[in-house]
C-alpha positions as CSV (number, residue, x, y, z in Angstrom):
1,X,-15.2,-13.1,183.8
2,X,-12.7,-11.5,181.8
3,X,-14.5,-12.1,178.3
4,X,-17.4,-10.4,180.0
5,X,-15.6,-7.5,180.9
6,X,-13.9,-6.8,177.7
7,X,-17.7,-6.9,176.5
8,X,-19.2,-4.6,178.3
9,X,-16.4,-2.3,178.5
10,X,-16.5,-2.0,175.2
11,X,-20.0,-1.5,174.8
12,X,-20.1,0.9,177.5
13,X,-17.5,3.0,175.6
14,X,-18.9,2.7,172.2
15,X,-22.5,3.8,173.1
16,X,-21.8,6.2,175.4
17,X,-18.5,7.9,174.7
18,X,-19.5,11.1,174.2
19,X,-22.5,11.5,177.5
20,X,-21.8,13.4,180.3
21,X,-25.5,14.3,181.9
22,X,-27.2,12.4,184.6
23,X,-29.9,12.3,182.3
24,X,-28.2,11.2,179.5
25,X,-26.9,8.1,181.6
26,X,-30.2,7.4,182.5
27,X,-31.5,6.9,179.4
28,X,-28.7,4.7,178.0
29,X,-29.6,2.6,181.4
30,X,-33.2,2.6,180.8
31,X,-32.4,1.5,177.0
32,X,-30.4,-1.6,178.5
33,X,-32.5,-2.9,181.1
34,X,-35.3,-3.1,178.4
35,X,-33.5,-6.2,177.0
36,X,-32.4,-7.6,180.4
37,X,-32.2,-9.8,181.7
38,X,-29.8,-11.2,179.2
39,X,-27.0,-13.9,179.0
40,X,-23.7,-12.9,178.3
41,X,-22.0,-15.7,178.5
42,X,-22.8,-19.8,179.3
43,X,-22.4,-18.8,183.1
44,X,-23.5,-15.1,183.2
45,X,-26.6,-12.7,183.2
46,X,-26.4,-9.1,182.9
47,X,-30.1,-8.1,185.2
48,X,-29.8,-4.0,185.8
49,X,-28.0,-1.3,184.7
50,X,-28.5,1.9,187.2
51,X,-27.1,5.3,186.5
52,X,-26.6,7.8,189.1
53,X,-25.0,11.4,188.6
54,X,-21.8,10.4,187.3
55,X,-21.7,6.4,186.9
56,X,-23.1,3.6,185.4
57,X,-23.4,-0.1,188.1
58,X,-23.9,-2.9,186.3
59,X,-25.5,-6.2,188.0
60,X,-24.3,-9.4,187.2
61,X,-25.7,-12.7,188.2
62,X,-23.2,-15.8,187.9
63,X,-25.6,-18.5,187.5
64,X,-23.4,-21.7,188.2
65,X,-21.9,-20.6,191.4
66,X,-23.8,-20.2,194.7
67,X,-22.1,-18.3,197.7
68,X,-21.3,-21.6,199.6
69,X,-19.2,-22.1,197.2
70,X,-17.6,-18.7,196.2
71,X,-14.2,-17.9,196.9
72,X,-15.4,-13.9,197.4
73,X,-12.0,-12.7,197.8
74,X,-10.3,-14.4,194.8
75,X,-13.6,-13.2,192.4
76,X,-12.9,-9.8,193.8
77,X,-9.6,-10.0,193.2
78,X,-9.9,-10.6,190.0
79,X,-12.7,-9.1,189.0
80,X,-10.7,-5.4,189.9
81,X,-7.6,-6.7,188.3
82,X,-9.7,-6.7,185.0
83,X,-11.2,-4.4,185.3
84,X,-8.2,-1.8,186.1
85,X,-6.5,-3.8,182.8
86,X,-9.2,-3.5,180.7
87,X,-10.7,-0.5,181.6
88,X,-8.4,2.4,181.5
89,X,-8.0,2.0,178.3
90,X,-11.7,0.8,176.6
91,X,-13.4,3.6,178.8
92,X,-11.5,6.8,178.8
93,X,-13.5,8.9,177.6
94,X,-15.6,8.5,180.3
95,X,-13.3,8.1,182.9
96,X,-11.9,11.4,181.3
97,X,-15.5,13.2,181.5
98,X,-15.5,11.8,185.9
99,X,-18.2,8.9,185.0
100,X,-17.2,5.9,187.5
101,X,-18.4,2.1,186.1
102,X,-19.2,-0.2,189.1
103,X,-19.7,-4.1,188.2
104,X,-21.7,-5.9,191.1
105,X,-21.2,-10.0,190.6
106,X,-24.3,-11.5,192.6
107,X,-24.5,-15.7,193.1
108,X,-27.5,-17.9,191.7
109,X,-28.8,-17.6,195.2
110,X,-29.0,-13.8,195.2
111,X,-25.5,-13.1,197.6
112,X,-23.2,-10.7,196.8
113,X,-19.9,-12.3,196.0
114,X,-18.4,-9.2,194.4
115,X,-18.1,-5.3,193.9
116,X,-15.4,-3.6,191.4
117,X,-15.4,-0.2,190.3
118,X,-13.2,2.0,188.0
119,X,-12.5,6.3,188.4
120,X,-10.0,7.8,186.7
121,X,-7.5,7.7,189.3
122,X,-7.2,3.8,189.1
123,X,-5.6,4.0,186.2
């Protein structure tokens, strides 16, 4: 997990550093999603990008783990630890401009397991 957000934080933060309009998020959204669903990594797909006003949610699909199995509160754990780590410094330029960056993990069998977001006052 923390390979694939260093990843997309990154991306994120190159391609889009300087956007501020809903419109402009849009469009980088609609660009993704025209090559997803994609692997990231051996165990996880990147499926949707949305956009709304001022963020970006990205929706991950962890393909070896069902939700029997899924320890939801460590993955969440975790997965906002990261993200806080990782994030206030790959994306602040957007977290500057007021963009939040929501990561939604989902199991193979389509469950939730896992919501993380990042504002500027997380960091």
């Amino acid at each position: 997990m923390r390979k694939l957000s260093i990843i997309l934080l990154t991306c994120v933060s190159f391609l889009i550093g300087g956007l501020v309009q809903a419109d402009d998020l849009k469009a980088f959204a609609d660009d993704i999603n025209k090559s997803l669903p994609e692997m990231v990594d051996k165990g996880t797909r990147l499926d949707k990008v949305t956009s709304g006003e001022k963020s970006l949610d990205y929706r991950y699909t962890l393909m070896n783990l069902s939700s029997r199995k899924a320890d939801k509160n460590k993955i969440a754990a975790s997965l906002k630890r990261n993200i806080v780590k990782i994030g206030c410094s790959k994306l602040k330029s957007l977290l500057d401009r007021g963009i939040q960056v929501k990561y939604s993990y989902f199991s193979n069998d389509g469950r939730l397991l896992a919501e993380a977001g990042i504002k500027k006052s997380d960091c």
